[in-house]
KELONU-722986 format. One record per atom (N, C-alpha, C, CB): y, z, x; residue in one letter; atom name. Coordinates in nm, 3 decimals. Glycine has a CB too. Layout:
<node><v>Y</v><w>Z</w><u>X</u><rest>A</rest><atom>CA</atom></node>
...
This chain:
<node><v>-1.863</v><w>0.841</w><u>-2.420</u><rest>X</rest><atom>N</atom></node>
<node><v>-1.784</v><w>0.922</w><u>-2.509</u><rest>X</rest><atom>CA</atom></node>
<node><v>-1.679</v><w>0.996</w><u>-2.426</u><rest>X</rest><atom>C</atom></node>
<node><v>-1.874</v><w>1.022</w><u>-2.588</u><rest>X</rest><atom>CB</atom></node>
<node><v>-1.554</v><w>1.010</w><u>-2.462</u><rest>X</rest><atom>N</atom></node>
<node><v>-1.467</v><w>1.095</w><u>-2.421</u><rest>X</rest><atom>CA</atom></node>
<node><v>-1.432</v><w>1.217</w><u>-2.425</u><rest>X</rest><atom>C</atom></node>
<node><v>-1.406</v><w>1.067</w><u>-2.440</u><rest>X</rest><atom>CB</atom></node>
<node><v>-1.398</v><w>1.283</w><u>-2.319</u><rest>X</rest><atom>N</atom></node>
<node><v>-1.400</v><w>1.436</w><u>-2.370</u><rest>X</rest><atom>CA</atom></node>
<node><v>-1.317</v><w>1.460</w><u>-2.466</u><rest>X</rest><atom>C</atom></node>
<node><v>-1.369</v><w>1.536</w><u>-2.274</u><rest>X</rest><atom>CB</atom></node>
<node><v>-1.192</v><w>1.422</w><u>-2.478</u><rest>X</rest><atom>N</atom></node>
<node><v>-1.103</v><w>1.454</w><u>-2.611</u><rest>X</rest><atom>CA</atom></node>
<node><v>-1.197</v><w>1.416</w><u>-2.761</u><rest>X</rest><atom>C</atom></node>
<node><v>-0.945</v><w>1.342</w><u>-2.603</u><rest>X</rest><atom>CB</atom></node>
<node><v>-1.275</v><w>1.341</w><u>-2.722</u><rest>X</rest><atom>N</atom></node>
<node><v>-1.347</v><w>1.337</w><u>-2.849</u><rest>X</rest><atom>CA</atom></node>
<node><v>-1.475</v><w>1.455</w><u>-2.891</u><rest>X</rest><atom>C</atom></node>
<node><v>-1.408</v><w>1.193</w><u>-2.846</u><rest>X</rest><atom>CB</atom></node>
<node><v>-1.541</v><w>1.480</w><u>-2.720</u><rest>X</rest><atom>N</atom></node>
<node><v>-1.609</v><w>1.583</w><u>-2.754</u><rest>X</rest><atom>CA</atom></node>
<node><v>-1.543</v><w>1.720</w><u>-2.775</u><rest>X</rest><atom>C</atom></node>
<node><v>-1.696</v><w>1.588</w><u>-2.668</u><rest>X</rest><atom>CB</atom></node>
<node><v>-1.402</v><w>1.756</w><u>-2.733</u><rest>X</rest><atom>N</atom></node>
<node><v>-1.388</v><w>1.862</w><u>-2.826</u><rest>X</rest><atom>CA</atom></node>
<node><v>-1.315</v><w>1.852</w><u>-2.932</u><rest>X</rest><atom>C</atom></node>
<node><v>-1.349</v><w>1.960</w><u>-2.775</u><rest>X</rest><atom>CB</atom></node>
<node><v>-1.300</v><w>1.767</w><u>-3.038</u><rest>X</rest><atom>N</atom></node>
<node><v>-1.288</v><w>1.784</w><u>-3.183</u><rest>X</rest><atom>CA</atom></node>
<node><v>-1.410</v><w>1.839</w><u>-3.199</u><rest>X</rest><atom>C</atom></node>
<node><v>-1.260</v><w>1.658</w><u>-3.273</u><rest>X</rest><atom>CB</atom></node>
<node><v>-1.526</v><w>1.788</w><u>-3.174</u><rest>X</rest><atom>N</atom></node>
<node><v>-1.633</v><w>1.812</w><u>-3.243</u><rest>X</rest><atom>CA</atom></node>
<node><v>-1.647</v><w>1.930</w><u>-3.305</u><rest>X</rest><atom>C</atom></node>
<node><v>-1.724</v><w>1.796</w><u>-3.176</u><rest>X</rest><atom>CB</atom></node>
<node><v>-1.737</v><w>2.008</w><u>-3.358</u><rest>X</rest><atom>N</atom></node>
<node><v>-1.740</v><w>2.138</w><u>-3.409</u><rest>X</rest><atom>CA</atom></node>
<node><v>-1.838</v><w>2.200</w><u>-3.321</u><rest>X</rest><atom>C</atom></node>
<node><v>-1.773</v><w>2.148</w><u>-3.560</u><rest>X</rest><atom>CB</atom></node>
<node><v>-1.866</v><w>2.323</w><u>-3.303</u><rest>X</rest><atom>N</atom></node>
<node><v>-1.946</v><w>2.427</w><u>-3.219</u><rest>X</rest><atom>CA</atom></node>
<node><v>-2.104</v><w>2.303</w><u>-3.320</u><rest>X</rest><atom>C</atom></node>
<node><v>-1.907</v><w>2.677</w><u>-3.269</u><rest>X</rest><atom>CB</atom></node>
<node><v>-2.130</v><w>2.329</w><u>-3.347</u><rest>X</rest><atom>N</atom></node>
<node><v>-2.296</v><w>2.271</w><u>-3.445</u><rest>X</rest><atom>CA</atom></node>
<node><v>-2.313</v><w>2.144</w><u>-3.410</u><rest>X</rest><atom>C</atom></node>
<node><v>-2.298</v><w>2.264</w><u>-3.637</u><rest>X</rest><atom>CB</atom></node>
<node><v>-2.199</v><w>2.018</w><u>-3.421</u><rest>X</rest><atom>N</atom></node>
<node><v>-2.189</v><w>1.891</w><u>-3.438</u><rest>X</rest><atom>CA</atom></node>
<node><v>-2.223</v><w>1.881</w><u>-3.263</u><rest>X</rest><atom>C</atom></node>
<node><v>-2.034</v><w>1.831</w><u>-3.516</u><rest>X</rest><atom>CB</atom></node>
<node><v>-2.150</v><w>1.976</w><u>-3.129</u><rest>X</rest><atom>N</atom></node>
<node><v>-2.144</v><w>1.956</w><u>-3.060</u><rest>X</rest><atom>CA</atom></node>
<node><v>-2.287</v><w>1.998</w><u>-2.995</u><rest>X</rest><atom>C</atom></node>
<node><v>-2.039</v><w>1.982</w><u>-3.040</u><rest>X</rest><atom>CB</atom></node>
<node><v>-2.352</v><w>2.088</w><u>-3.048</u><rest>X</rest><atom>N</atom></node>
<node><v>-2.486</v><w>2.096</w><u>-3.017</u><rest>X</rest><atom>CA</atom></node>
<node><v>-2.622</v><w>1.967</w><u>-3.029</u><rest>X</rest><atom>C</atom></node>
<node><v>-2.511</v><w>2.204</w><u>-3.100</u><rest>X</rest><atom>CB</atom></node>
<node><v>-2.564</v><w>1.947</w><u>-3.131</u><rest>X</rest><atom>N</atom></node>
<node><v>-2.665</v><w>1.849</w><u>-3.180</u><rest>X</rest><atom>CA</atom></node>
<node><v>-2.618</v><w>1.730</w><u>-3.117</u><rest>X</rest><atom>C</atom></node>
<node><v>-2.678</v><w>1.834</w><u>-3.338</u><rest>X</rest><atom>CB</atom></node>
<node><v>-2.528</v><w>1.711</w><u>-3.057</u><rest>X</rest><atom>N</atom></node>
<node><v>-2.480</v><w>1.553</w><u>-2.979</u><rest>X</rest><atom>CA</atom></node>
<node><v>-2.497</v><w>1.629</w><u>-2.871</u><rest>X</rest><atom>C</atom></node>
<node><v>-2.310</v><w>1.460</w><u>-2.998</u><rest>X</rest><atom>CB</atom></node>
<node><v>-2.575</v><w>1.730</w><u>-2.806</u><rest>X</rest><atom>N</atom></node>
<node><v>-2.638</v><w>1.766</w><u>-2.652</u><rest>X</rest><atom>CA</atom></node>
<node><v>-2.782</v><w>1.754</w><u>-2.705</u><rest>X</rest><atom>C</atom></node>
<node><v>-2.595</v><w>1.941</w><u>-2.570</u><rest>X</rest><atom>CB</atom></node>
<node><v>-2.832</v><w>1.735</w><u>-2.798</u><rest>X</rest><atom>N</atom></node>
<node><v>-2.991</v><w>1.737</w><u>-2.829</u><rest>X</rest><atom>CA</atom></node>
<node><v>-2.975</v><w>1.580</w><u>-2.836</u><rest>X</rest><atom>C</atom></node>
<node><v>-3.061</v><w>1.832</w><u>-2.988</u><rest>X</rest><atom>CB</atom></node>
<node><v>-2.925</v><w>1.470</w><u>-2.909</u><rest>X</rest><atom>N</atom></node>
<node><v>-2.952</v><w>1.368</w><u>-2.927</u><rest>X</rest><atom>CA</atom></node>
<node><v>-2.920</v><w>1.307</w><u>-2.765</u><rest>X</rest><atom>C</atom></node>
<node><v>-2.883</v><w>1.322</w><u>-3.054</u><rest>X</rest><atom>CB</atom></node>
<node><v>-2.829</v><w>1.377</w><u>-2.676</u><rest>X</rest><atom>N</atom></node>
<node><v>-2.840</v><w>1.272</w><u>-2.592</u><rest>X</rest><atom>CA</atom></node>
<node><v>-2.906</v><w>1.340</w><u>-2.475</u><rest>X</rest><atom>C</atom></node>
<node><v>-2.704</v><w>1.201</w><u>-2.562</u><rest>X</rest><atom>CB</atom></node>
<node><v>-2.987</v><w>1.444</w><u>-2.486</u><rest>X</rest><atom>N</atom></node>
<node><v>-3.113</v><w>1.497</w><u>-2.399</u><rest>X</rest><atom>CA</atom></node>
<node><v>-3.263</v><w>1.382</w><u>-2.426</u><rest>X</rest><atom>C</atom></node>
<node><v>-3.153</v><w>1.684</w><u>-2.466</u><rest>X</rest><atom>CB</atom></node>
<node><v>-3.200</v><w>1.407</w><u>-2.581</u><rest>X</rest><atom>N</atom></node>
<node><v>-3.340</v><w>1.268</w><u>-2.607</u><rest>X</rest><atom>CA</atom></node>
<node><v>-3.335</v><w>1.138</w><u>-2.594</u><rest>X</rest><atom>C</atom></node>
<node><v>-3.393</v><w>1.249</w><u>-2.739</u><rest>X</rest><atom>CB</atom></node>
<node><v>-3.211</v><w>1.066</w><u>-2.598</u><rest>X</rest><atom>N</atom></node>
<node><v>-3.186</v><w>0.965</w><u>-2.516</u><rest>X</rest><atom>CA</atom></node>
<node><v>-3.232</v><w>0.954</w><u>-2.393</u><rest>X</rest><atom>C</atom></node>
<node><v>-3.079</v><w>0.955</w><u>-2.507</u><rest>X</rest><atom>CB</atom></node>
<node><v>-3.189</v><w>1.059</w><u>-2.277</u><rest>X</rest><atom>N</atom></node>
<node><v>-3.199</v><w>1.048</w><u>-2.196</u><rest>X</rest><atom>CA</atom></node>
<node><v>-3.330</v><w>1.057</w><u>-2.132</u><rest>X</rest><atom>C</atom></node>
<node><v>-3.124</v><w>1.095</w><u>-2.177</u><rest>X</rest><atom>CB</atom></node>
<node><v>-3.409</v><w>1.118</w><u>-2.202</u><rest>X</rest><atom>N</atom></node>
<node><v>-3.615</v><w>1.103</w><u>-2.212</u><rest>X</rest><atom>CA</atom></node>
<node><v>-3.657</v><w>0.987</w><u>-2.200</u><rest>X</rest><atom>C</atom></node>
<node><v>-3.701</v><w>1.140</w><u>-2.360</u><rest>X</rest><atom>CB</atom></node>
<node><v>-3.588</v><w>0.942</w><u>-2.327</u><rest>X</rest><atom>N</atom></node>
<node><v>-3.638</v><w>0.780</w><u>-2.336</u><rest>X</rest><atom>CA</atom></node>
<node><v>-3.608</v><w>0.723</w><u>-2.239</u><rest>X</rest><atom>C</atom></node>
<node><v>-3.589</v><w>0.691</w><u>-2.439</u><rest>X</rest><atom>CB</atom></node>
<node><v>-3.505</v><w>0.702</w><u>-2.141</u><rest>X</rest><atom>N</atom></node>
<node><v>-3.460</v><w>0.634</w><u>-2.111</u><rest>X</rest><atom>CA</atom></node>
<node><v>-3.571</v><w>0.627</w><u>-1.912</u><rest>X</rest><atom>C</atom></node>
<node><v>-3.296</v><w>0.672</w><u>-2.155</u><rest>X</rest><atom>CB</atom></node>
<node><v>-3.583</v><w>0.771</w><u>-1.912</u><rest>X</rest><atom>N</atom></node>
<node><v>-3.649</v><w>0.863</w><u>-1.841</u><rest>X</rest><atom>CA</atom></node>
<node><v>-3.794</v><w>0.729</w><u>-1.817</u><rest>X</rest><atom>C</atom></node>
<node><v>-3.675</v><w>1.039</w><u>-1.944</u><rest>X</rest><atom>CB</atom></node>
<node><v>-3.872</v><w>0.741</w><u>-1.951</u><rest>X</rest><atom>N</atom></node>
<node><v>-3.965</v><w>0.735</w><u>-1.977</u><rest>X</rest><atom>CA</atom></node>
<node><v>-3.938</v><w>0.578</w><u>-1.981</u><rest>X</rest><atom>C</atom></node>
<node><v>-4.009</v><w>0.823</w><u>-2.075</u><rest>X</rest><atom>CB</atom></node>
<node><v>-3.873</v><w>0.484</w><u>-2.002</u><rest>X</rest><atom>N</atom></node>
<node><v>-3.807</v><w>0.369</w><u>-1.951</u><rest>X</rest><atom>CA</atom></node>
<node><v>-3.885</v><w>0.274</w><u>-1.809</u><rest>X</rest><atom>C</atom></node>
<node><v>-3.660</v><w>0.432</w><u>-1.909</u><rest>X</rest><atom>CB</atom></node>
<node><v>-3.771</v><w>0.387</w><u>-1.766</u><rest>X</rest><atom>N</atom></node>
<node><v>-3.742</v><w>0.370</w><u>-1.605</u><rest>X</rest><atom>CA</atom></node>
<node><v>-3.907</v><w>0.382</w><u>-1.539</u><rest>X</rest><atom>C</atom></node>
<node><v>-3.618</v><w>0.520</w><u>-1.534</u><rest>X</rest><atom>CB</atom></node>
<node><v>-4.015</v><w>0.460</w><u>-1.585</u><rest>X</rest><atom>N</atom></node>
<node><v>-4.113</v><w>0.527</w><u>-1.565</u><rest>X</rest><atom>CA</atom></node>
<node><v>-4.200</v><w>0.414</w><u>-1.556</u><rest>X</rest><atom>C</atom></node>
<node><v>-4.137</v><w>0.632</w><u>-1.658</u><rest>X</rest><atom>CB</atom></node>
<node><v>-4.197</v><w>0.346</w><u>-1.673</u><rest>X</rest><atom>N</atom></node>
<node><v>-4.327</v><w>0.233</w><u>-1.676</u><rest>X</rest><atom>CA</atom></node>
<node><v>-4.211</v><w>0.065</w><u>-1.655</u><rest>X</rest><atom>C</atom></node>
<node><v>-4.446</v><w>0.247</w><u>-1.892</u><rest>X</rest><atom>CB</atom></node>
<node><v>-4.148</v><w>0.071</w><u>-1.588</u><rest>X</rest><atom>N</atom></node>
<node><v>-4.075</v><w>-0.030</w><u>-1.542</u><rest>X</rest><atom>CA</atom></node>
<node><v>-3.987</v><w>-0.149</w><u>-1.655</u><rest>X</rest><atom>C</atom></node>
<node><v>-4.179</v><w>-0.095</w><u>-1.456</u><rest>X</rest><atom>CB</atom></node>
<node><v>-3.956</v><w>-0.048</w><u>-1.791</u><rest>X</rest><atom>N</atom></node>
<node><v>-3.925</v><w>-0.143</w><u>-1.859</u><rest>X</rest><atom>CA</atom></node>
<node><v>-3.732</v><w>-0.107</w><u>-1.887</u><rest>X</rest><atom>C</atom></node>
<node><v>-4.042</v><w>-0.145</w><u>-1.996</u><rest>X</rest><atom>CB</atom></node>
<node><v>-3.693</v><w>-0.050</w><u>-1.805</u><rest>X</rest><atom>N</atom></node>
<node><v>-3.579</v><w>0.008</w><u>-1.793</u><rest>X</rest><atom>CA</atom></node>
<node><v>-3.500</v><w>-0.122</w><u>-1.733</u><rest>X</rest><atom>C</atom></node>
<node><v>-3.588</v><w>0.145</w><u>-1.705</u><rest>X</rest><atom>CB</atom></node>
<node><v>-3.417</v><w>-0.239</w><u>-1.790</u><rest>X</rest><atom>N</atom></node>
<node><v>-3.314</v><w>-0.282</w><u>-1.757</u><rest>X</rest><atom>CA</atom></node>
<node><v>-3.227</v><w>-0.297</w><u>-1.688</u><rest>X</rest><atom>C</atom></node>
<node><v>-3.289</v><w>-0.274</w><u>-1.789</u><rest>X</rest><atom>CB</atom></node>
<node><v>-3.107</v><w>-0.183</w><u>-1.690</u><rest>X</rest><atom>N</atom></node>
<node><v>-3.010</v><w>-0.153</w><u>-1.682</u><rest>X</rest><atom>CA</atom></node>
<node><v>-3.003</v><w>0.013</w><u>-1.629</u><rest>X</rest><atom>C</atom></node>
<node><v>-2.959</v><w>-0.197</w><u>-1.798</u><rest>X</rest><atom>CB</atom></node>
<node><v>-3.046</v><w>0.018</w><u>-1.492</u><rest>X</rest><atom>N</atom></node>
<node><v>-3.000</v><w>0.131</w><u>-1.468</u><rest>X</rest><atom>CA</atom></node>
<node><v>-2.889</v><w>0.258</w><u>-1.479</u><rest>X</rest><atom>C</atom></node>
<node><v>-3.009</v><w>0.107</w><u>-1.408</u><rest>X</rest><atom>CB</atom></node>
<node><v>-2.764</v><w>0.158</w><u>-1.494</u><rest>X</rest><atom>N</atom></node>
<node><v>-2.656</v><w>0.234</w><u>-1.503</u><rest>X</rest><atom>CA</atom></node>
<node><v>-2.607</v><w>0.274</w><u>-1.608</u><rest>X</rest><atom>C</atom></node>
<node><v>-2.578</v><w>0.192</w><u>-1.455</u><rest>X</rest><atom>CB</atom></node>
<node><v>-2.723</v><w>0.288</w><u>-1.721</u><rest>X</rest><atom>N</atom></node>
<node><v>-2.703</v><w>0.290</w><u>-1.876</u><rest>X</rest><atom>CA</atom></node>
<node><v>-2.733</v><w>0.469</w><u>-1.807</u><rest>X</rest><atom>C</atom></node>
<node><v>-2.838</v><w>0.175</w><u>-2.024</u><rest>X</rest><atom>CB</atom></node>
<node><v>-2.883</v><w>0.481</w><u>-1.728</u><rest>X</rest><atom>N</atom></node>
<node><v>-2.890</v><w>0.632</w><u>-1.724</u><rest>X</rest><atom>CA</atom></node>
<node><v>-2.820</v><w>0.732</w><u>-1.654</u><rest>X</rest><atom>C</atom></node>
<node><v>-2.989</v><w>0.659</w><u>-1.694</u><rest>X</rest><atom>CB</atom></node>
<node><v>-2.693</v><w>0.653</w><u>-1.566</u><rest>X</rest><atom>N</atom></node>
<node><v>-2.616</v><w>0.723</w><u>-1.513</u><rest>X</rest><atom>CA</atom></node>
<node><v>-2.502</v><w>0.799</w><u>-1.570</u><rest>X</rest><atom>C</atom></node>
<node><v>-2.588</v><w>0.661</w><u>-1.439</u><rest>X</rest><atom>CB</atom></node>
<node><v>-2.485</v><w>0.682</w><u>-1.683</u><rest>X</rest><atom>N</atom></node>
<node><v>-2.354</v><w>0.685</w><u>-1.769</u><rest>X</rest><atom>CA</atom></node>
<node><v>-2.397</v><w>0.782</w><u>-1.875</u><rest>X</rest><atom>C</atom></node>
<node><v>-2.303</v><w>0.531</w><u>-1.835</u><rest>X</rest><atom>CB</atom></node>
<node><v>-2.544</v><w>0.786</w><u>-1.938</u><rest>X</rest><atom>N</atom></node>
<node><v>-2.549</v><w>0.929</w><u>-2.012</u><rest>X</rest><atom>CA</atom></node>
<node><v>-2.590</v><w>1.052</w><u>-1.987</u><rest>X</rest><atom>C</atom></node>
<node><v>-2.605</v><w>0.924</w><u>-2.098</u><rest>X</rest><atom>CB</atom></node>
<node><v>-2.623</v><w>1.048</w><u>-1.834</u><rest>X</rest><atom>N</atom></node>
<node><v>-2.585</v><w>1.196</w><u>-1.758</u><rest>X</rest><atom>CA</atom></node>
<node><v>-2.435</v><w>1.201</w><u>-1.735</u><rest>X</rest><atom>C</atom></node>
<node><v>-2.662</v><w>1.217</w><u>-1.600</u><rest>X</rest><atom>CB</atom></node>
<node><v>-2.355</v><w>1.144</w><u>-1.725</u><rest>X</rest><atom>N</atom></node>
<node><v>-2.254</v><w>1.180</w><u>-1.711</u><rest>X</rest><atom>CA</atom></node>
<node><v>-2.197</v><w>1.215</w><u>-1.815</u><rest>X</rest><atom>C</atom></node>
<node><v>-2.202</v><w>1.117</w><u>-1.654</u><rest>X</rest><atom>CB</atom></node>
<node><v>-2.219</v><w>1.186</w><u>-1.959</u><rest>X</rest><atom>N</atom></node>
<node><v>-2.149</v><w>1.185</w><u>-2.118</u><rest>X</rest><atom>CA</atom></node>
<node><v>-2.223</v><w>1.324</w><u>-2.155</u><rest>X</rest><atom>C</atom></node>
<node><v>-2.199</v><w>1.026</w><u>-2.244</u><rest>X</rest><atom>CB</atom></node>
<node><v>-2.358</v><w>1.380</w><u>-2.080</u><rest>X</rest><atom>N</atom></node>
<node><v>-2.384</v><w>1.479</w><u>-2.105</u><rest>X</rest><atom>CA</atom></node>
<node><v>-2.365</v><w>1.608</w><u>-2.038</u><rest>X</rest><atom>C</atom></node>
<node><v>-2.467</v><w>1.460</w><u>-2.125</u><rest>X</rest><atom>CB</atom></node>
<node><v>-2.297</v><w>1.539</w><u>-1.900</u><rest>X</rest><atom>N</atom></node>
<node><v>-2.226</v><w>1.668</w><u>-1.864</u><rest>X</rest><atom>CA</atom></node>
<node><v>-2.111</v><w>1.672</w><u>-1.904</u><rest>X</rest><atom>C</atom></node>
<node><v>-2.216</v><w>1.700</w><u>-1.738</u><rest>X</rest><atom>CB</atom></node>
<node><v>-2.041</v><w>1.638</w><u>-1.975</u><rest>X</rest><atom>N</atom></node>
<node><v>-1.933</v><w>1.647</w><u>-2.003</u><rest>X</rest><atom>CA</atom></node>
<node><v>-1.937</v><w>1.722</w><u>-2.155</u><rest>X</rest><atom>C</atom></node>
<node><v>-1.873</v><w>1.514</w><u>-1.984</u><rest>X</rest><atom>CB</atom></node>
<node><v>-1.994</v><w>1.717</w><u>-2.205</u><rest>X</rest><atom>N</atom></node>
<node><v>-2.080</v><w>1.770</w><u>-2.316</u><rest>X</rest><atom>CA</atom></node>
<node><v>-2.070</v><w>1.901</w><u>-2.292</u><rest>X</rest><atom>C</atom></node>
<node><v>-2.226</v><w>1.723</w><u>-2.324</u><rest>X</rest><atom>CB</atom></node>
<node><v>-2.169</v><w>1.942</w><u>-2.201</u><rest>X</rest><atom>N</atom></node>
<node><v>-2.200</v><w>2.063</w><u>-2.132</u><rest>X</rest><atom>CA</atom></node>
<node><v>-2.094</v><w>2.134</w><u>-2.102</u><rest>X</rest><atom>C</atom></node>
<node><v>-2.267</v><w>2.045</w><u>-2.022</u><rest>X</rest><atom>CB</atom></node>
<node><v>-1.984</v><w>2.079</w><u>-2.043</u><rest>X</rest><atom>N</atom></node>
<node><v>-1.870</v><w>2.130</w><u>-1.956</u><rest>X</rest><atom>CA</atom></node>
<node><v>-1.806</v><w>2.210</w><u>-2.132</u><rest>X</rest><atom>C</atom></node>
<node><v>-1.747</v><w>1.965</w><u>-1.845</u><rest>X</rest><atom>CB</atom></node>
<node><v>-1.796</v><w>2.120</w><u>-2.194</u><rest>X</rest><atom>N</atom></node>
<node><v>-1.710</v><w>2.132</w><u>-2.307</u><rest>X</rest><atom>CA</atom></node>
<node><v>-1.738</v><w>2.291</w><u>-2.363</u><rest>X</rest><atom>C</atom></node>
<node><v>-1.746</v><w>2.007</w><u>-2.423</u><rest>X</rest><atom>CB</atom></node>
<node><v>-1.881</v><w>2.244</w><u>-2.397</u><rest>X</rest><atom>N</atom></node>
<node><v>-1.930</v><w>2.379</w><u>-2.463</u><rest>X</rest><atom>CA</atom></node>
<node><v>-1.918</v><w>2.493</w><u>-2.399</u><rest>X</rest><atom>C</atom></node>
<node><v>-2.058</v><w>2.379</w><u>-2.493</u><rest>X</rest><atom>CB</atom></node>
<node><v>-1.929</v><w>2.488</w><u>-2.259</u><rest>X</rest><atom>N</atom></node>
<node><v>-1.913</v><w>2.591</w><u>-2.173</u><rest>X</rest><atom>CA</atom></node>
<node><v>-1.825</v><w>2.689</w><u>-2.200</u><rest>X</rest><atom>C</atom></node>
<node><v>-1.886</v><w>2.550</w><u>-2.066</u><rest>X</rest><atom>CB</atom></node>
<node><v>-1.685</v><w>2.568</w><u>-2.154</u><rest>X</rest><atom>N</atom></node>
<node><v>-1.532</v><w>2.641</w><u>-2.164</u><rest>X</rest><atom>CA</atom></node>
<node><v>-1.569</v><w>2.679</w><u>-2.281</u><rest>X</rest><atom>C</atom></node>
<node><v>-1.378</v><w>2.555</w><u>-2.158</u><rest>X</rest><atom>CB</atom></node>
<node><v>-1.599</v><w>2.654</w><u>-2.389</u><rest>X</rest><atom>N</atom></node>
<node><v>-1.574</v><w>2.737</w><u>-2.545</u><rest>X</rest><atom>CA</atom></node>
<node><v>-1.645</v><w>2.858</w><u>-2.536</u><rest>X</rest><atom>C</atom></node>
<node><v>-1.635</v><w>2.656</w><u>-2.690</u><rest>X</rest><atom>CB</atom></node>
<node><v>-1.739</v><w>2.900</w><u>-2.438</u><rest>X</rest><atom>N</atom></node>
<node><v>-1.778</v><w>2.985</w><u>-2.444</u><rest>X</rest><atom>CA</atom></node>
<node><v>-1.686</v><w>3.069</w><u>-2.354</u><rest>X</rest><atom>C</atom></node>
<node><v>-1.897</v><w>2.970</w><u>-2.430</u><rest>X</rest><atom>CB</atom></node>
<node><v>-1.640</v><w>3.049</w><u>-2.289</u><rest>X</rest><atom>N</atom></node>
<node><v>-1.568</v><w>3.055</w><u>-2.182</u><rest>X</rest><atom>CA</atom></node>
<node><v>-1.441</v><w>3.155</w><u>-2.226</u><rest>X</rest><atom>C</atom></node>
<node><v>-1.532</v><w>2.906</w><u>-2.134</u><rest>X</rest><atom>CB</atom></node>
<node><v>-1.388</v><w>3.063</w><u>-2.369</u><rest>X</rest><atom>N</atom></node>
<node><v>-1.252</v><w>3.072</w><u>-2.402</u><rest>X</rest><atom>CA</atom></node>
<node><v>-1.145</v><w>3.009</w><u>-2.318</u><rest>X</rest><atom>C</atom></node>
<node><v>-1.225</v><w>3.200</w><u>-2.410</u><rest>X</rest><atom>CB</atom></node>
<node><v>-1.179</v><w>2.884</w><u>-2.225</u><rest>X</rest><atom>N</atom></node>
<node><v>-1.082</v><w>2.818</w><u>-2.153</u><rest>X</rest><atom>CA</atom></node>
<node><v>-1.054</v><w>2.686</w><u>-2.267</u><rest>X</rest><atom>C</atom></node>
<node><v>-1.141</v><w>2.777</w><u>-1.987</u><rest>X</rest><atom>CB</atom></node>
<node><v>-0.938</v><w>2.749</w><u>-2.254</u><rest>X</rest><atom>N</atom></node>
<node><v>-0.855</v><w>2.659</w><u>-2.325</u><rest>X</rest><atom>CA</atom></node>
<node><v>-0.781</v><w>2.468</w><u>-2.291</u><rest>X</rest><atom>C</atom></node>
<node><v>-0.752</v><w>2.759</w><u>-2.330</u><rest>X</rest><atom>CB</atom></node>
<node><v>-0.797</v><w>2.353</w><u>-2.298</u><rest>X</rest><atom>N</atom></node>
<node><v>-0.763</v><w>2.255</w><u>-2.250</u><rest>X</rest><atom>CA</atom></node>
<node><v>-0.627</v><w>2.191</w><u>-2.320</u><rest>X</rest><atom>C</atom></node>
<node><v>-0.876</v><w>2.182</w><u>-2.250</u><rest>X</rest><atom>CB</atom></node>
């Protein structure tokens, strides 16, 4: 996901797309755990979509403007 897309989102919409991809990232967790994890770089790519997430919400708290 792109950040220009994560900030349209709304303050609520953007919360809940940091909960759905915390739980993604469990699963994916839990994957990797019992060796049925694929594609490693699937879990790199949604730590990275979730810091960016993070970053977003931040600045709004922030009041930094992009």
């Amino acid at each position: 996901m792109n950040v220009n897309e994560l900030r349209e989102l709304t303050p609520a919409e953007l919360d809940e797309k940091i909960y759905e991809l915390k739980q993604n990232l469990c699963e994916l967790r839990r994957k990797k755990a019992v060796g049925q994890l694929e594609h490693g770089e699937e879990m790199r790519a949604l730590r990275k979509t979730l810091a960016k997430a993070e970053t977003v919400k931040r600045q709004r708290e922030l009041g930094i403007q992009k």
